[in-house]
C-alpha positions as CSV (number, residue, x, y, z in Angstrom):
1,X,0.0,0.0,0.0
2,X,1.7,2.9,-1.2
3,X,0.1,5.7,1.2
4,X,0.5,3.3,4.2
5,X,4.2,3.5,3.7
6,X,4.2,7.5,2.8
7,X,2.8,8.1,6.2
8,X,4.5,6.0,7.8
9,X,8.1,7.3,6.7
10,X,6.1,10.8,7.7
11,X,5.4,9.3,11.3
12,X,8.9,8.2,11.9
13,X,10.1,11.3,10.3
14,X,8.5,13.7,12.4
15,X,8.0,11.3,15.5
16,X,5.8,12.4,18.5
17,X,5.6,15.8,17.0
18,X,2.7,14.2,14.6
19,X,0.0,11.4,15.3
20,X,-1.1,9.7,12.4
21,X,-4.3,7.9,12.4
22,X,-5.5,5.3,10.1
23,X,-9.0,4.2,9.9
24,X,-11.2,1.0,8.7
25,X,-14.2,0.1,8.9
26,X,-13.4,-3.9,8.6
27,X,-14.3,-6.2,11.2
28,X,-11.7,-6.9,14.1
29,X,-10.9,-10.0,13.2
30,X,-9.6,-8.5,9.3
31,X,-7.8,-6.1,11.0
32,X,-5.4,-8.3,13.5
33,X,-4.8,-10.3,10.4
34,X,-3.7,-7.1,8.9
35,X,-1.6,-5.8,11.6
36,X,0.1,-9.3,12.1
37,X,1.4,-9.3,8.3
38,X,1.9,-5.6,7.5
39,X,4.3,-3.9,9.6
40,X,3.8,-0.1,11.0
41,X,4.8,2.2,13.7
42,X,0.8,3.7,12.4
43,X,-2.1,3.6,14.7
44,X,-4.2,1.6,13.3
45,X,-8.4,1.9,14.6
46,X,-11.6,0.3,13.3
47,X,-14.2,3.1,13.3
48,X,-17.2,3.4,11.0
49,X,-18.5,6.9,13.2
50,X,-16.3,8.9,11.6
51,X,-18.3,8.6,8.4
52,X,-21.1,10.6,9.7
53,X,-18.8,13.7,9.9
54,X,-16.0,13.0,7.2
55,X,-18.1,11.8,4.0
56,X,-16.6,10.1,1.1
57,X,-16.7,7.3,-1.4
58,X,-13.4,6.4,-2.6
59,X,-10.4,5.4,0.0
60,X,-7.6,6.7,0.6
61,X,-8.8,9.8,2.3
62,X,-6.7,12.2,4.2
63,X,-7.9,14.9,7.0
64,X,-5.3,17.3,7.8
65,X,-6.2,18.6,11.6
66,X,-4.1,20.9,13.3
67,X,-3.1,21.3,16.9
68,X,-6.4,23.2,18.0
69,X,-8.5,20.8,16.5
70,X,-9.4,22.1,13.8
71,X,-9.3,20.7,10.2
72,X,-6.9,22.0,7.6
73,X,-7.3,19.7,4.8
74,X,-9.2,17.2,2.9
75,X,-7.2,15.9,0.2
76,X,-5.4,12.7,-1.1
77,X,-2.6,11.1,0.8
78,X,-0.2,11.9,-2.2
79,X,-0.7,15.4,-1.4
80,X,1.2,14.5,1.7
81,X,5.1,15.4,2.1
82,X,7.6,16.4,4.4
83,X,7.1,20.5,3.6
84,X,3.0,20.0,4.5
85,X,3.8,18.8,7.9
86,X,6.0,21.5,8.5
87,X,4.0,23.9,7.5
88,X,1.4,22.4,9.7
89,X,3.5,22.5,12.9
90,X,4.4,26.2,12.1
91,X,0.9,26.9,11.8
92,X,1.2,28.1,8.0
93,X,-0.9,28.0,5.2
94,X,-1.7,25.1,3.9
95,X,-3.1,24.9,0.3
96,X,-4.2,21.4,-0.9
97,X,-5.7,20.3,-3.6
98,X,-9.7,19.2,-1.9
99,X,-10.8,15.5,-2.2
100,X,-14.5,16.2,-2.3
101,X,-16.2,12.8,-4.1
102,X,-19.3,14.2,-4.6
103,X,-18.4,17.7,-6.2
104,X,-20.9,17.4,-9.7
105,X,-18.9,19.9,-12.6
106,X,-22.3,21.6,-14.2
107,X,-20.2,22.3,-16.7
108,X,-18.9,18.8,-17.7
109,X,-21.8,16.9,-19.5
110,X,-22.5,13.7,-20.7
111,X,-22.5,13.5,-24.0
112,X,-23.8,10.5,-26.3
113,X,-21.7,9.9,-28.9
114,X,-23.8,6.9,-30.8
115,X,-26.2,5.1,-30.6
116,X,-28.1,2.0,-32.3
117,X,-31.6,0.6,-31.3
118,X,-33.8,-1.9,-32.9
119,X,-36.1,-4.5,-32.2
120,X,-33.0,-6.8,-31.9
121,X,-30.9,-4.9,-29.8
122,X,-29.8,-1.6,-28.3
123,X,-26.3,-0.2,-28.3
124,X,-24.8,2.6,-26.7
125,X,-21.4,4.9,-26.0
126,X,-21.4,8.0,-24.1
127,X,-18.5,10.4,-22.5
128,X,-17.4,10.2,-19.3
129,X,-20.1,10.3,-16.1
130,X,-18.9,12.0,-13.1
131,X,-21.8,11.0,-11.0
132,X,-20.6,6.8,-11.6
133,X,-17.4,5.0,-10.7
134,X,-15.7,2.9,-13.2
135,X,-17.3,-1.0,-13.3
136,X,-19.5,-3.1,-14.4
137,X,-22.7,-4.8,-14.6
138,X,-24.4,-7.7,-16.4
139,X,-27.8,-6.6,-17.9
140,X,-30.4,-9.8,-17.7
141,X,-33.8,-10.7,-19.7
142,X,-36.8,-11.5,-17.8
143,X,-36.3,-15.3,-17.2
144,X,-32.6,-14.0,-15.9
145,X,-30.8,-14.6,-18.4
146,X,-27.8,-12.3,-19.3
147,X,-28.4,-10.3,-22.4
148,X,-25.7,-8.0,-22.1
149,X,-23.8,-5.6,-20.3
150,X,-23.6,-2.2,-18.8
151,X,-20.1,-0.3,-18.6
152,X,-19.1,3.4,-16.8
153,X,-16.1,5.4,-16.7
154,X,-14.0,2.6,-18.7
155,X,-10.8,3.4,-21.2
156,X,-11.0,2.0,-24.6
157,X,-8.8,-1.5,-23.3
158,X,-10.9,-1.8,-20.5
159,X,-14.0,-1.7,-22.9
160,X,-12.6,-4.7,-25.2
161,X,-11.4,-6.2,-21.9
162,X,-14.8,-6.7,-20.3
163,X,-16.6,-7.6,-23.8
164,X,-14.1,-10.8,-25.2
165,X,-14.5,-12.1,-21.6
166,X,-10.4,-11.5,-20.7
167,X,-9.3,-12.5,-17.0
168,X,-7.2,-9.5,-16.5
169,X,-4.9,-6.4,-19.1
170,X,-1.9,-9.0,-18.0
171,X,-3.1,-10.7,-21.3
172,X,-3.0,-7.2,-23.1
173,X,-0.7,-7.1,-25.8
174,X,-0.1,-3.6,-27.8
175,X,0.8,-3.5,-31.0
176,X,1.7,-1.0,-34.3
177,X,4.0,1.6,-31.5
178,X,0.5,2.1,-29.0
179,X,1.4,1.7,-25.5
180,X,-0.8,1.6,-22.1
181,X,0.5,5.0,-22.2
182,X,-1.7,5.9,-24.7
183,X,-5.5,5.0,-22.9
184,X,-4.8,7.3,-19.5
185,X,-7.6,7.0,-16.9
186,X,-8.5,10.2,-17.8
187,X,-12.1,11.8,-17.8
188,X,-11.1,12.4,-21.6
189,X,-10.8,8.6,-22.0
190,X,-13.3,7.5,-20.3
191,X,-16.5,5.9,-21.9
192,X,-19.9,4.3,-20.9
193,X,-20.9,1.6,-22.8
194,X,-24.1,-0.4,-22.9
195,X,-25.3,-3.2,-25.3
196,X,-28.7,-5.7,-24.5
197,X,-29.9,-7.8,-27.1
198,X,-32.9,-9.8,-27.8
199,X,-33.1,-13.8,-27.5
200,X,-31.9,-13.7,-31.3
201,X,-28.8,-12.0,-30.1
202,X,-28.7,-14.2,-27.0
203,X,-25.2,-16.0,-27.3
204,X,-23.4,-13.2,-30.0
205,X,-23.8,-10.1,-27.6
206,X,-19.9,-10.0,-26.7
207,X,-19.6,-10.5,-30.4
208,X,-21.7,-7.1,-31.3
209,X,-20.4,-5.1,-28.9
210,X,-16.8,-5.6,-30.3
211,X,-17.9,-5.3,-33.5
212,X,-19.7,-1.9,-32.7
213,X,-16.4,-0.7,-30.9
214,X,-14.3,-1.7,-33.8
215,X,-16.5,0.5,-36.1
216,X,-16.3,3.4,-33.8
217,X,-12.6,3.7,-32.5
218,X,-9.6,4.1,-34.1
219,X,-8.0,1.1,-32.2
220,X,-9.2,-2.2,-32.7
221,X,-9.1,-5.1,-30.3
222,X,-9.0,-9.0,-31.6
223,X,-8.2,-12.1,-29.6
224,X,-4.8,-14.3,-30.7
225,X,-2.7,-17.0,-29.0
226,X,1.7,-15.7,-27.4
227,X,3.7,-17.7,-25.1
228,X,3.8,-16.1,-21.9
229,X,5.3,-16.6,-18.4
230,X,2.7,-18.1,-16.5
231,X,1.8,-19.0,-12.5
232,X,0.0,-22.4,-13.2
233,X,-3.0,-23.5,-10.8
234,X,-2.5,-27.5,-9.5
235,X,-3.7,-29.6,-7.7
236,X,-1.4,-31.5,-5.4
237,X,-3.5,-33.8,-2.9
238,X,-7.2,-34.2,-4.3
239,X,-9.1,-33.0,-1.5
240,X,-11.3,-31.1,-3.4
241,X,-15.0,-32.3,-3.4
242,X,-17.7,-31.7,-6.1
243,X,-20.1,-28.8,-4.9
244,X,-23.2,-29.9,-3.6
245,X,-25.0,-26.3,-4.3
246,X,-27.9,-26.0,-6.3
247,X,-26.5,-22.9,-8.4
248,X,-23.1,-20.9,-8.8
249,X,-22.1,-17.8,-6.4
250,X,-19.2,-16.1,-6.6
251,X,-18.2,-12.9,-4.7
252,X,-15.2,-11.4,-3.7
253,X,-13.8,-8.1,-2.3
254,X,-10.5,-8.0,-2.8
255,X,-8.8,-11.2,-0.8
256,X,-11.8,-12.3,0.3
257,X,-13.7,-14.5,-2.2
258,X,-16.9,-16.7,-1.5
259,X,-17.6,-19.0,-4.1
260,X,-20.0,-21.6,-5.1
261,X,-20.9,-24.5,-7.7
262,X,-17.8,-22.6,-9.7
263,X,-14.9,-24.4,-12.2
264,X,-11.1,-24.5,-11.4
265,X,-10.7,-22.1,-14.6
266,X,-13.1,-19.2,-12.6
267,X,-10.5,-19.3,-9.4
268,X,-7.7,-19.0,-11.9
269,X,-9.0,-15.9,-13.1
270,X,-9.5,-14.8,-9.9
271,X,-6.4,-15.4,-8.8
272,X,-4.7,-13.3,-12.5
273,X,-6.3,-10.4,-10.5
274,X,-3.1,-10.6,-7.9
275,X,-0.6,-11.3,-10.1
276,X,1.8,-10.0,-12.2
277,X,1.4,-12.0,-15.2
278,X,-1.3,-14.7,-16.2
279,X,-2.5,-17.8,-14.0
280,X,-3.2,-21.0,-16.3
281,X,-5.1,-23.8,-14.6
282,X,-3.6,-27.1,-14.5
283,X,-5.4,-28.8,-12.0
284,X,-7.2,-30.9,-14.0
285,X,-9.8,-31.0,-12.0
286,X,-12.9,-30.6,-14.2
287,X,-16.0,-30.5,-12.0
288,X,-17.7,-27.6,-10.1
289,X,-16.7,-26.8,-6.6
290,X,-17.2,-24.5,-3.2
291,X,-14.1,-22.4,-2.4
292,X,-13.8,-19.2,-0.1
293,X,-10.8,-17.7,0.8
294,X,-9.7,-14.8,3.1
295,X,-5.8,-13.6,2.9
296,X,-3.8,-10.4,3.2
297,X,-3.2,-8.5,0.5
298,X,-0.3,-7.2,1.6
299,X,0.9,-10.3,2.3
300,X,0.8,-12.4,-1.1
301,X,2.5,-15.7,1.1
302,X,-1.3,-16.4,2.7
303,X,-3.0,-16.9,-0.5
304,X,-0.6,-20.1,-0.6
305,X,-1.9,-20.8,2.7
306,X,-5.2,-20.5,1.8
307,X,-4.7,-22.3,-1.4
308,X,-3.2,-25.1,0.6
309,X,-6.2,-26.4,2.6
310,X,-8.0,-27.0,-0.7
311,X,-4.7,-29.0,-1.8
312,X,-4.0,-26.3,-4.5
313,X,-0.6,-24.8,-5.5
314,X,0.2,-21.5,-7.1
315,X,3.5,-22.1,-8.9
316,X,5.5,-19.9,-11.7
317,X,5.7,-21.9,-14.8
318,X,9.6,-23.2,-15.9
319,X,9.2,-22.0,-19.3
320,X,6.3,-19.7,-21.7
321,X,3.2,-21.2,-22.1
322,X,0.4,-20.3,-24.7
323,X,-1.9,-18.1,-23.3
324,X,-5.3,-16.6,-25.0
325,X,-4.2,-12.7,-25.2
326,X,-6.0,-9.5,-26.4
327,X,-4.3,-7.5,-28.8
328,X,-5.0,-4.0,-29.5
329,X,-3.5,-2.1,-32.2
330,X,-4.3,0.3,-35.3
331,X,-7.5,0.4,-36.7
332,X,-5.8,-0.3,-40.8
């Protein structure tokens, strides 16, 4: 966590002239595992009261408070240095940029930029919301089947990403000179995307959408075959048992994943979310199962722990091994 660490050097930097303050609102028992596997000379308190006074939506957030109590800043912890907390003990002016997650710009519109609608489907791209996070969800008919998809606040990769189904951008490849460089996660950059499609359309949705994006952008996205280093999913001592739910869950918030009635090849993918380059499953194991795990980010060792009581290994592969990939490049 790289604003854990920057107030933490601040902390030991300024000592008992400063008391820094972190706040969670997970349970107690989430927090000990925390403290046990991430190191810091940081207070660390589980509060959810503070919300009622300090309102926001996106974490991290930093309030400045001064000596007398009173607050000085609300900004992001990267706004944070050495000269800030001197100024602060000298009782200076302090000028930060303000973290406010519910400021609405009435100047910054959405815009839609094309749309198609029949009786077979409906398709749609619009600019940048400032009143949606970036994600996604799956749109569903009325039996509940999924039909489609509904995407905010995503770059161009991100859009392809989602539609062609790909685990994680570790299987992004960039061709023709483009870089990541070249998609910031800038409001500029940022589209909302939503196709649903009748039961004629039923298994080509993903299909249409790509196709519609390909017509639109000047980048195109297609999905190819490389030979990539790999961590490879196995299974080492078959205690695994077939899932005895009635239908699939899956749900996970970061390192904690609840999961069940789901295939080897869905944990895989969960797991590419942690790495740095692709997880391939080779368990062989091809039925549907119930797995939940709980493990410490910031301690990537645990997920090997938790692995272990299902008799699975996370292991680097010896050599490059072929991979489905995503490549993005020039539209010709």
């Amino acid at each position: 966590m790289p604003a854990m660490k920057k107030l933490d050097s601040l902390q030991n930097q300024f000592g008992d002239q400063i008391e820094i303050i972190t706040i969670s609102s997970e349970n107690q028992k989430r927090l000990e595992k925390f403290i046990e596997s991430y190191k810091t000379s940081l207070r660390i308190a589980s509060d959810t009261a503070h919300t009622k006074n300090f309102i926001y939506k996106i974490i991290p957030h930093t309030i400045l408070i001064d000596k007398n109590g009173i607050v000085r800043a609300i900004t992001s912890p990267e706004n944070i240095d050495r000269k800030v907390i001197e100024n602060l003990l000298a009782d200076k002016d302090i000028a930060l940029e303000v973290k406010d997650d519910f400021y609405i710009n009435p100047e910054l519109k959405v815009e839609t930029i094309k749309t198609i609608a029949n009786a077979d489907y409906r398709i749609e791209l619009k600019s940048y919301d400032q009143e949606k996070r970036g994600g996604s969800r799956p749109l569903k008919d009325t039996e509940g089947n999924i039909n489609g998809i509904e995407m905010w606040n995503s770059p161009i990769p991100r859009l392809y990403q989602t539609l062609f189904n790909v685990p994680s951008p570790k299987r992004m490849i960039f061709k023709d000179s483009l870089t990541e460089d070249d998609f910031p996660y800038e409001k500029a950059h940022q589209y909302n995307f939503t196709i649903q499609v009748s039961d004629k359309y039923q298994e080509n949705w993903r299909a249409l959408g790509v196709e519609f994006l390909n017509e639109h952008f000047d980048v195109n996205a297609k999905m190819g075959l490389d030979s990539l280093m790999c961590y490879v999913l196995k299974n080492t001592n078959n205690l695994l048992k077939p899932s005895e739910a009635e239908s699939t869950e899956f749900m996970f918030m970061g390192p904690v994943l609840q999961s069940k009635k789901i295939k080897m090849s869905r944990l895989a993918d969960y797991l590419e979310n942690f790495t740095s380059i692709p997880v391939v499953d080779q368990t062989n194991l091809l039925g549907e199962y119930d797995i939940a795990l709980e493990w410490q980010a910031e301690d990537p060792k645990t997920i090997h722990v938790e692995l272990k009581k299902y008799g699975l290994e996370l292991i680097r592969s010896e050599e490059k091994l072929p991979v489905e990939i995503m490549e993005i490049y020039k539209k010709k």
